[in-house]
N, C-alpha and C positions, 0 to 999 in steps of 0.2 A: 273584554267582558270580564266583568267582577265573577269571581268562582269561589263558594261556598261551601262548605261541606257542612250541612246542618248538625251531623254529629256532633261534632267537636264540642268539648267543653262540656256546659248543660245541656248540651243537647233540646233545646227546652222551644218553644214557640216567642220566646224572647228574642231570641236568636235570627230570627228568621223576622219579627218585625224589626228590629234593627236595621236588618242588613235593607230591608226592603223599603225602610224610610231613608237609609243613608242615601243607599243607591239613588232613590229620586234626585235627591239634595244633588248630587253630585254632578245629575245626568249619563249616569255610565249602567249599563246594562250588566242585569243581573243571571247566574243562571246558579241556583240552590241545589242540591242533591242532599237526598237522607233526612229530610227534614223531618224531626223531633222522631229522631231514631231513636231516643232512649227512653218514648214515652208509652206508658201500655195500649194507646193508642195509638200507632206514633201516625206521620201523617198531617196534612190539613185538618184543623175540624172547624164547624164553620166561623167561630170569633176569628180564626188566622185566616180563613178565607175573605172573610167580608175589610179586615186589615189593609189587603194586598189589593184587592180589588178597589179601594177607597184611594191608595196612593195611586193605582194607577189611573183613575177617573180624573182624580185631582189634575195630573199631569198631563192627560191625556195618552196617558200610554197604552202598550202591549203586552199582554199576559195569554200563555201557554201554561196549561196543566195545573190550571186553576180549577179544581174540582175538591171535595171531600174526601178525604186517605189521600191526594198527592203528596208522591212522597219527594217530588222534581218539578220545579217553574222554572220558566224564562221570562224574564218580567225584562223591559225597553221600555224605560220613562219617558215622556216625554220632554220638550224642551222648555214650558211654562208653565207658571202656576198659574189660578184665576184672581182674575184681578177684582176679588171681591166676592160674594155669594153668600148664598144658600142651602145648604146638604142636609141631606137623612139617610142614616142607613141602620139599617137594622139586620141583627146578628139569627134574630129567628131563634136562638136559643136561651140556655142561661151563661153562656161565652160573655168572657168580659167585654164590656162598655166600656170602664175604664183603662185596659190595655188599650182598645181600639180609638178613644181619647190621645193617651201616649202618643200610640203612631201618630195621630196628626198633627201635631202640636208643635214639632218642630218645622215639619212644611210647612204649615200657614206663619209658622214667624216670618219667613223667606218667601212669602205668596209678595203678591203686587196690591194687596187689597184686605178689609177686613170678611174674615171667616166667621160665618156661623155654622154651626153642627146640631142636629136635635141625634142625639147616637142612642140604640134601643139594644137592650140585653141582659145580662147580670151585670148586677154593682155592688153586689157581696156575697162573698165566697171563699172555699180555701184555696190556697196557693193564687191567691192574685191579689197586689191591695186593692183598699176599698175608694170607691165613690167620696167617703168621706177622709181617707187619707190623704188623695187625689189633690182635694180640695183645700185641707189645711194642712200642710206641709210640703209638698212640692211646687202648689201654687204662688203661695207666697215666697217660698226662694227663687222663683222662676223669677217672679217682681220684681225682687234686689239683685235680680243680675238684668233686670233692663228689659222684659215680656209685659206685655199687658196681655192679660190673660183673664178672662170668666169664666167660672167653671159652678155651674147649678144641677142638685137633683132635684130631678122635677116628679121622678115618681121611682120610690125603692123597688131596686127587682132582685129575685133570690133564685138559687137553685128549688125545683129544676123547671120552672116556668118563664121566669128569666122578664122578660118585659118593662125591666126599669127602664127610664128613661135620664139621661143627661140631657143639658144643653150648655154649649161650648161656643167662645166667642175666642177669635185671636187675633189684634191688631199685629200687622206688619213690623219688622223693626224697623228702629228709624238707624240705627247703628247696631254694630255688634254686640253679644249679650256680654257681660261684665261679671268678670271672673270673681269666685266666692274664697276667703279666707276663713275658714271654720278650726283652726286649727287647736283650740286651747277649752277642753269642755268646761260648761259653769256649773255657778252654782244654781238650782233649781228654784224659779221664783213662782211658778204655779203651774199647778195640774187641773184641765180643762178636759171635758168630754163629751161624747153624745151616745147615750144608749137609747135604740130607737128599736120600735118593736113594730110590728103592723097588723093589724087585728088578732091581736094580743095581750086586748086591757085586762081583758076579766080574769088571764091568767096572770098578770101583773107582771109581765118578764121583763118589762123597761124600769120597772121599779126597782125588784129583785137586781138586775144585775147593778143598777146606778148603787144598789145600798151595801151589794158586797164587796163593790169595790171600793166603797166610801171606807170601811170596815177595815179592808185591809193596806191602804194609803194613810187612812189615820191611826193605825198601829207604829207607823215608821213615820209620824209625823209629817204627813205630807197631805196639807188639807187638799179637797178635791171639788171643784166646780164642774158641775155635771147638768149636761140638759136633758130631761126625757122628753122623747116624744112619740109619741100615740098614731099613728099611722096607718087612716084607712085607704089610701090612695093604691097601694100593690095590687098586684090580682090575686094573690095569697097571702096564705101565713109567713112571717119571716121576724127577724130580728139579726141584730148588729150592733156591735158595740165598737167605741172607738176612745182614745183616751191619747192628750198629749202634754207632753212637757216643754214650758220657754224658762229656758236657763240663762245667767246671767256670765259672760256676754251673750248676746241672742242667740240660740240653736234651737230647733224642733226636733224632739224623737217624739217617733209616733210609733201606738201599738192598735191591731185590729181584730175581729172574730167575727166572722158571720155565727149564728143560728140553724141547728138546724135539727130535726127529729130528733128524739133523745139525747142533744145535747145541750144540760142544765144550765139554766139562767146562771147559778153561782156559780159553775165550771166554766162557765163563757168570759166573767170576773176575773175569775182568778188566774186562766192564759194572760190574757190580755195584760192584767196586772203582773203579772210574774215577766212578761215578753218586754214590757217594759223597765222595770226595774233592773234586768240583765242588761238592756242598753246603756240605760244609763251609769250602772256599776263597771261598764267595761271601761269608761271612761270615754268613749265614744261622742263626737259633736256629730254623727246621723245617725236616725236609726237602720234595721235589717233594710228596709224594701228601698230608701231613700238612699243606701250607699250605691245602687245597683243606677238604681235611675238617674242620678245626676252626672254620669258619666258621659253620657250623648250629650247633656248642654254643658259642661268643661269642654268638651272637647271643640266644640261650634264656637267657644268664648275667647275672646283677645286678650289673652293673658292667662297665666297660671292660679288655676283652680287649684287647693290642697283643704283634703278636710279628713279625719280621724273614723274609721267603720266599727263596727262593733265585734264582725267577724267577719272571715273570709266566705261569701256562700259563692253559689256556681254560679249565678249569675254576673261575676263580677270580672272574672277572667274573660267570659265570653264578652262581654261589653268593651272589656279593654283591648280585647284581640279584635273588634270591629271596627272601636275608629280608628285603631291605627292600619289598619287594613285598608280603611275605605276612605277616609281622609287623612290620613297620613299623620294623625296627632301622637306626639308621644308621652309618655306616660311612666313613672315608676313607683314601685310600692317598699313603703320599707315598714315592716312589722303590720303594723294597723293604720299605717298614711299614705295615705295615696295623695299624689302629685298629678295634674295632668297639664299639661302645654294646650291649652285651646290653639286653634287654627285662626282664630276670627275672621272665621267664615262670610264669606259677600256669594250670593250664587250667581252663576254665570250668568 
Protein backbone atom coordinates (compact mmCIF):
# COMPACT_ATOMS: atom_id res chain seq x y z
CA UNK A 1 0.00 0.00 0.00
CA UNK A 2 1.20 3.49 -1.27
CA UNK A 3 1.61 5.80 2.14
CA UNK A 4 1.24 9.42 1.95
CA UNK A 5 1.69 11.99 4.23
CA UNK A 6 -0.46 14.79 2.80
CA UNK A 7 1.61 17.26 4.84
CA UNK A 8 4.47 17.24 3.12
CA UNK A 9 5.63 19.74 0.83
CA UNK A 10 2.39 22.00 -0.11
CA UNK A 11 0.65 20.43 1.72
CA UNK A 12 -2.15 21.63 -0.50
CA UNK A 13 -5.25 19.36 -2.17
CA UNK A 14 -2.91 19.04 -5.10
CA UNK A 15 -1.40 16.71 -3.35
CA UNK A 16 -3.74 14.54 -2.52
CA UNK A 17 -5.44 14.59 -6.38
CA UNK A 18 -2.24 13.48 -7.61
CA UNK A 19 -1.45 10.76 -5.53
CA UNK A 20 -5.10 9.71 -5.96
CA UNK A 21 -5.06 9.66 -9.71
CA UNK A 22 -1.59 8.11 -9.76
CA UNK A 23 -2.55 5.56 -7.55
CA UNK A 24 -5.60 4.47 -9.85
CA UNK A 25 -3.16 4.54 -12.85
CA UNK A 26 -1.02 2.27 -11.24
CA UNK A 27 -3.63 0.00 -9.53
CA UNK A 28 -1.77 0.06 -6.02
CA UNK A 29 -3.80 1.01 -3.04
CA UNK A 30 -3.66 4.23 -1.37
CA UNK A 31 -3.92 5.11 2.18
CA UNK A 32 -3.29 9.39 2.87
CA UNK A 33 -2.97 10.79 6.33
CA UNK A 34 -2.98 14.75 7.16
CA UNK A 35 -4.45 15.65 4.21
CA UNK A 36 -4.01 19.58 3.36
CA UNK A 37 -2.58 19.89 7.02
CA UNK A 38 -1.36 23.27 6.11
CA UNK A 39 -4.63 24.58 4.96
CA UNK A 40 -6.89 26.77 7.20
CA UNK A 41 -9.27 24.37 6.51
CA UNK A 42 -7.38 21.62 6.12
CA UNK A 43 -9.11 18.33 5.46
CA UNK A 44 -11.54 17.30 2.57
CA UNK A 45 -13.73 19.99 1.15
CA UNK A 46 -16.12 18.87 -1.22
CA UNK A 47 -14.00 19.73 -4.87
CA UNK A 48 -11.31 16.93 -3.18
CA UNK A 49 -14.16 14.93 -2.12
CA UNK A 50 -16.19 14.64 -5.32
CA UNK A 51 -12.14 14.22 -7.12
CA UNK A 52 -11.51 10.89 -5.13
CA UNK A 53 -14.91 9.76 -5.38
CA UNK A 54 -14.75 10.21 -9.32
CA UNK A 55 -11.51 8.13 -9.70
CA UNK A 56 -12.87 5.71 -7.70
CA UNK A 57 -16.18 5.13 -9.61
CA UNK A 58 -14.14 5.36 -12.60
CA UNK A 59 -12.31 2.39 -11.48
CA UNK A 60 -14.66 0.80 -9.64
CA UNK A 61 -13.09 1.07 -6.50
CA UNK A 62 -13.02 1.48 -2.52
CA UNK A 63 -12.94 4.48 -0.53
CA UNK A 64 -12.86 4.72 3.31
CA UNK A 65 -13.12 8.26 5.06
CA UNK A 66 -14.50 9.90 2.26
CA UNK A 67 -16.39 12.51 4.07
CA UNK A 68 -15.88 16.39 4.41
CA UNK A 69 -12.78 17.68 7.14
CA UNK A 70 -11.23 13.83 6.31
CA UNK A 71 -8.21 14.30 7.23
CA UNK A 72 -7.28 10.10 6.34
CA UNK A 73 -8.61 7.67 3.16
CA UNK A 74 -8.06 4.36 2.05
CA UNK A 75 -8.79 4.55 -1.37
CA UNK A 76 -8.42 0.38 -3.45
CA UNK A 77 -8.82 1.10 -7.20
CA UNK A 78 -10.00 -0.85 -9.07
CA UNK A 79 -8.58 -2.98 -11.82
CA UNK A 80 -10.36 -1.30 -15.13
CA UNK A 81 -11.14 1.65 -16.51
CA UNK A 82 -14.71 2.02 -18.66
CA UNK A 83 -14.45 1.11 -21.84
CA UNK A 84 -16.32 4.30 -22.92
CA UNK A 85 -19.06 6.37 -21.26
CA UNK A 86 -20.86 8.99 -19.80
CA UNK A 87 -20.26 10.87 -16.42
CA UNK A 88 -21.45 14.00 -14.40
CA UNK A 89 -20.54 15.03 -11.25
CA UNK A 90 -20.97 17.73 -9.61
CA UNK A 91 -18.96 19.61 -6.80
CA UNK A 92 -22.23 21.32 -5.12
CA UNK A 93 -19.99 24.14 -4.45
CA UNK A 94 -17.87 26.83 -5.97
CA UNK A 95 -14.72 23.88 -5.66
CA UNK A 96 -12.87 23.75 -8.77
CA UNK A 97 -14.17 22.01 -11.99
CA UNK A 98 -11.29 22.52 -13.32
CA UNK A 99 -8.96 20.64 -10.77
CA UNK A 100 -11.62 17.99 -10.81
CA UNK A 101 -11.00 18.14 -14.94
CA UNK A 102 -7.23 17.65 -14.00
CA UNK A 103 -7.92 14.45 -12.02
CA UNK A 104 -9.36 12.89 -14.81
CA UNK A 105 -7.76 13.53 -17.63
CA UNK A 106 -4.99 11.36 -17.30
CA UNK A 107 -7.33 8.13 -16.44
CA UNK A 108 -9.48 8.40 -19.34
CA UNK A 109 -6.07 8.84 -21.57
CA UNK A 110 -5.50 5.13 -20.20
CA UNK A 111 -9.40 4.21 -20.02
CA UNK A 112 -10.31 1.39 -23.01
CA UNK A 113 -12.80 3.86 -24.59
CA UNK A 114 -13.83 7.52 -25.20
CA UNK A 115 -14.87 9.68 -22.03
CA UNK A 116 -17.24 12.08 -21.71
CA UNK A 117 -17.65 14.32 -18.55
CA UNK A 118 -20.38 17.23 -18.02
CA UNK A 119 -18.09 18.46 -14.45
CA UNK A 120 -20.20 21.31 -12.34
CA UNK A 121 -18.60 23.82 -9.82
CA UNK A 122 -16.35 26.85 -9.92
CA UNK A 123 -14.22 27.70 -12.95
CA UNK A 124 -12.81 30.92 -11.78
CA UNK A 125 -11.32 31.66 -8.67
CA UNK A 126 -8.26 32.32 -6.55
CA UNK A 127 -5.49 29.96 -6.11
CA UNK A 128 -6.81 27.49 -8.85
CA UNK A 129 -6.34 28.01 -12.65
CA UNK A 130 -9.07 29.01 -14.72
CA UNK A 131 -11.49 27.13 -17.02
CA UNK A 132 -10.00 29.23 -19.58
CA UNK A 133 -6.31 28.53 -18.87
CA UNK A 134 -7.42 24.78 -18.78
CA UNK A 135 -8.28 25.18 -22.20
CA UNK A 136 -5.65 27.25 -23.96
CA UNK A 137 -2.64 26.34 -22.63
CA UNK A 138 -2.52 22.86 -21.13
CA UNK A 139 -4.80 21.62 -23.65
CA UNK A 140 -3.09 22.15 -26.47
CA UNK A 141 0.34 20.99 -25.16
CA UNK A 142 -1.39 17.86 -23.90
CA UNK A 143 -2.10 17.66 -28.09
CA UNK A 144 1.59 17.96 -29.09
CA UNK A 145 2.51 15.28 -26.87
CA UNK A 146 -0.14 12.89 -28.54
CA UNK A 147 -3.91 13.48 -26.28
CA UNK A 148 -6.80 14.20 -27.97
CA UNK A 149 -8.62 16.01 -25.62
CA UNK A 150 -11.91 18.52 -25.68
CA UNK A 151 -12.31 20.81 -23.25
CA UNK A 152 -15.71 23.27 -23.40
CA UNK A 153 -17.32 25.95 -20.88
CA UNK A 154 -20.49 25.53 -21.31
CA UNK A 155 -21.57 27.82 -18.50
CA UNK A 156 -19.09 30.35 -16.19
CA UNK A 157 -19.35 29.53 -12.44
CA UNK A 158 -17.85 31.82 -9.82
CA UNK A 159 -17.32 32.02 -6.19
CA UNK A 160 -19.42 31.60 -4.00
CA UNK A 161 -22.29 29.96 -6.03
CA UNK A 162 -20.15 27.94 -8.14
CA UNK A 163 -22.49 26.07 -10.75
CA UNK A 164 -20.34 26.49 -13.87
CA UNK A 165 -20.28 23.91 -15.95
CA UNK A 166 -17.43 22.10 -18.14
CA UNK A 167 -17.68 19.50 -20.76
CA UNK A 168 -14.77 17.13 -21.21
CA UNK A 169 -14.13 14.60 -23.83
CA UNK A 170 -10.84 12.15 -23.83
CA UNK A 171 -10.06 9.80 -26.50
CA UNK A 172 -7.76 6.85 -25.38
CA UNK A 173 -4.13 6.82 -26.38
CA UNK A 174 -3.34 4.89 -29.14
CA UNK A 175 0.53 5.08 -27.82
CA UNK A 176 2.35 6.73 -25.24
CA UNK A 177 2.21 10.44 -24.87
CA UNK A 178 5.37 12.17 -26.54
CA UNK A 179 7.68 13.93 -24.65
CA UNK A 180 8.00 18.09 -24.78
CA UNK A 181 11.27 20.11 -25.54
CA UNK A 182 10.53 23.64 -24.35
CA UNK A 183 13.87 24.45 -23.62
CA UNK A 184 14.99 27.86 -25.25
CA UNK A 185 12.17 30.97 -24.49
CA UNK A 186 11.20 33.08 -27.80
CA UNK A 187 10.54 35.82 -29.03
CA UNK A 188 6.81 36.97 -28.48
CA UNK A 189 4.63 36.88 -31.61
CA UNK A 190 1.31 37.77 -30.03
CA UNK A 191 -0.75 38.41 -27.14
CA UNK A 192 -4.34 36.99 -27.24
CA UNK A 193 -7.22 37.20 -24.58
CA UNK A 194 -10.61 36.74 -23.05
CA UNK A 195 -12.11 39.07 -20.66
CA UNK A 196 -15.48 37.87 -19.87
CA UNK A 197 -17.85 39.24 -17.42
CA UNK A 198 -21.46 38.00 -16.71
CA UNK A 199 -24.20 40.22 -16.17
CA UNK A 200 -22.08 42.85 -16.05
CA UNK A 201 -22.79 44.90 -19.22
CA UNK A 202 -24.16 47.92 -17.92
CA UNK A 203 -21.23 48.11 -15.62
CA UNK A 204 -18.86 47.50 -18.44
CA UNK A 205 -16.24 45.26 -16.65
CA UNK A 206 -15.42 43.16 -19.80
CA UNK A 207 -14.73 46.42 -21.55
CA UNK A 208 -12.82 48.08 -18.66
CA UNK A 209 -10.48 45.36 -18.09
CA UNK A 210 -9.92 44.42 -22.09
CA UNK A 211 -9.06 48.38 -22.29
CA UNK A 212 -6.50 48.50 -19.35
CA UNK A 213 -4.86 46.04 -20.30
CA UNK A 214 -4.73 47.14 -23.94
CA UNK A 215 -3.09 50.33 -22.27
CA UNK A 216 -0.81 48.72 -20.51
CA UNK A 217 0.58 45.93 -23.21
CA UNK A 218 0.75 48.86 -25.77
CA UNK A 219 2.97 50.99 -23.52
CA UNK A 220 5.74 48.01 -23.82
CA UNK A 221 4.83 47.55 -27.27
CA UNK A 222 3.06 44.49 -27.24
CA UNK A 223 -0.18 44.80 -29.31
CA UNK A 224 -3.03 42.73 -27.72
CA UNK A 225 -5.90 40.78 -29.25
CA UNK A 226 -8.64 40.44 -26.92
CA UNK A 227 -12.29 38.96 -27.03
CA UNK A 228 -15.05 40.33 -24.72
CA UNK A 229 -17.68 38.63 -23.92
CA UNK A 230 -21.08 39.46 -22.21
CA UNK A 231 -22.30 36.51 -20.42
CA UNK A 232 -25.64 35.93 -19.31
CA UNK A 233 -25.58 32.17 -18.93
CA UNK A 234 -24.09 32.07 -14.83
CA UNK A 235 -26.48 32.15 -12.16
CA UNK A 236 -24.63 35.32 -10.83
CA UNK A 237 -22.55 38.20 -11.22
CA UNK A 238 -18.78 37.22 -11.93
CA UNK A 239 -16.15 38.14 -14.16
CA UNK A 240 -12.59 36.64 -15.46
CA UNK A 241 -9.91 37.72 -17.16
CA UNK A 242 -7.33 35.54 -19.09
CA UNK A 243 -4.46 36.75 -21.44
CA UNK A 244 -1.67 34.61 -23.20
CA UNK A 245 1.46 34.65 -24.90
CA UNK A 246 2.71 32.32 -28.33
CA UNK A 247 6.46 32.96 -28.65
CA UNK A 248 8.57 32.20 -31.24
CA UNK A 249 9.73 28.92 -31.15
CA UNK A 250 6.22 28.00 -29.97
CA UNK A 251 5.45 28.26 -25.95
CA UNK A 252 2.22 29.37 -24.08
CA UNK A 253 2.57 31.49 -20.88
CA UNK A 254 -0.67 32.14 -19.56
CA UNK A 255 -1.91 34.63 -16.97
CA UNK A 256 -5.51 34.56 -14.98
CA UNK A 257 -7.87 36.64 -12.26
CA UNK A 258 -11.22 35.78 -11.50
CA UNK A 259 -13.58 38.91 -10.33
CA UNK A 260 -14.81 39.39 -7.35
CA UNK A 261 -16.54 42.13 -4.92
CA UNK A 262 -14.56 45.07 -4.65
CA UNK A 263 -12.20 43.92 -6.70
CA UNK A 264 -11.60 46.64 -9.81
CA UNK A 265 -11.93 45.94 -13.25
CA UNK A 266 -8.52 47.85 -13.87
CA UNK A 267 -6.83 46.10 -10.72
CA UNK A 268 -7.97 42.58 -12.31
CA UNK A 269 -5.66 44.11 -15.70
CA UNK A 270 -3.07 45.02 -14.27
CA UNK A 271 -2.47 41.39 -11.96
CA UNK A 272 -2.91 39.63 -14.80
CA UNK A 273 -0.72 41.90 -16.95
CA UNK A 274 1.99 42.31 -14.41
CA UNK A 275 1.77 38.15 -13.60
CA UNK A 276 2.39 37.80 -17.04
CA UNK A 277 5.05 39.90 -17.92
CA UNK A 278 7.24 38.41 -14.79
CA UNK A 279 6.91 35.14 -16.74
CA UNK A 280 7.77 36.11 -19.48
CA UNK A 281 10.92 38.40 -18.23
CA UNK A 282 12.18 35.35 -16.17
CA UNK A 283 12.93 33.92 -19.32
CA UNK A 284 10.67 31.05 -18.65
CA UNK A 285 9.15 28.59 -21.77
CA UNK A 286 5.93 27.86 -19.06
CA UNK A 287 4.06 29.97 -17.11
CA UNK A 288 3.30 29.78 -12.92
CA UNK A 289 0.41 27.14 -12.87
CA UNK A 290 1.60 25.24 -16.29
CA UNK A 291 5.16 24.35 -14.66
CA UNK A 292 3.32 22.50 -11.89
CA UNK A 293 0.86 20.68 -14.17
CA UNK A 294 2.89 19.27 -16.72
CA UNK A 295 4.73 17.32 -14.51
CA UNK A 296 2.18 14.26 -14.19
CA UNK A 297 2.19 14.04 -18.12
CA UNK A 298 6.46 14.02 -18.46
CA UNK A 299 6.37 11.68 -16.17
CA UNK A 300 3.52 9.08 -18.00
CA UNK A 301 5.61 10.27 -21.42
CA UNK A 302 8.32 8.06 -23.31
CA UNK A 303 11.11 10.06 -23.19
CA UNK A 304 12.54 12.99 -21.68
CA UNK A 305 10.30 15.96 -21.10
CA UNK A 306 12.68 19.45 -20.13
CA UNK A 307 11.27 22.72 -20.08
CA UNK A 308 12.45 26.19 -18.17
CA UNK A 309 9.68 27.53 -14.95
CA UNK A 310 9.51 30.87 -14.09
CA UNK A 311 9.85 30.19 -10.34
CA UNK A 312 10.02 27.51 -7.91
CA UNK A 313 6.31 27.37 -6.21
CA UNK A 314 5.19 24.48 -3.76
CA UNK A 315 3.54 22.89 -6.05
CA UNK A 316 6.23 21.73 -7.78
CA UNK A 317 8.43 19.71 -5.24
CA UNK A 318 5.23 18.01 -4.27
CA UNK A 319 4.48 16.92 -7.89
CA UNK A 320 7.98 15.75 -8.40
CA UNK A 321 8.08 13.95 -5.02
CA UNK A 322 4.70 11.92 -6.54
CA UNK A 323 5.68 10.42 -9.63
CA UNK A 324 8.80 9.47 -8.40
CA UNK A 325 7.13 7.85 -5.54
CA UNK A 326 4.35 6.35 -7.30
CA UNK A 327 5.70 5.56 -10.68
CA UNK A 328 8.96 5.55 -10.30
CA UNK A 329 9.95 8.58 -12.88
CA UNK A 330 13.01 10.28 -12.26
CA UNK A 331 13.65 13.71 -12.45
CA UNK A 332 16.14 16.57 -11.82
CA UNK A 333 16.13 20.28 -11.57
CA UNK A 334 19.00 22.65 -12.09
CA UNK A 335 18.40 26.29 -11.35
CA UNK A 336 15.00 27.00 -13.37
CA UNK A 337 15.09 23.45 -15.72
CA UNK A 338 13.51 20.82 -15.04
CA UNK A 339 14.31 17.50 -16.68
CA UNK A 340 11.94 14.55 -16.20
CA UNK A 341 12.48 10.88 -17.60
CA UNK A 342 8.70 9.94 -18.46
CA UNK A 343 7.98 6.27 -17.76
CA UNK A 344 6.02 5.65 -21.06
CA UNK A 345 3.52 4.35 -19.27
CA UNK A 346 1.12 1.26 -20.80
CA UNK A 347 -1.49 0.37 -17.77
CA UNK A 348 -1.67 -2.97 -16.75
Amino acid sequence: MLEIDGSLHSGSGTLLRYAVALATLVGEPLHMVRIRAKREKPGLRPQHLEAIRACATLSEGELTGAEVGSQEIFYRPGRSLPAGGDFEWDIGTAGSATMLAFTLIPLALYGRGPLRFILRGGLFQDLAPSALHMAEILVPLLKRMGAEIRLEIQRPGYVPKGQGELFLQVNPLSQSLKPLGLTQPGRVKEIWGVSLASHLRKEGVAQRMAARCRELLEKRGLPLKIEILEDEKAIQKGAALFLMARTEPETFIGADRAGRPGRRSEAIAEFVVRSLLEDLNSGATTDRHLADQLILFAALAQGTTEYLIPALSDHIPSNLFLVERILGAKWEMDGKRIRIEGIGFRRP
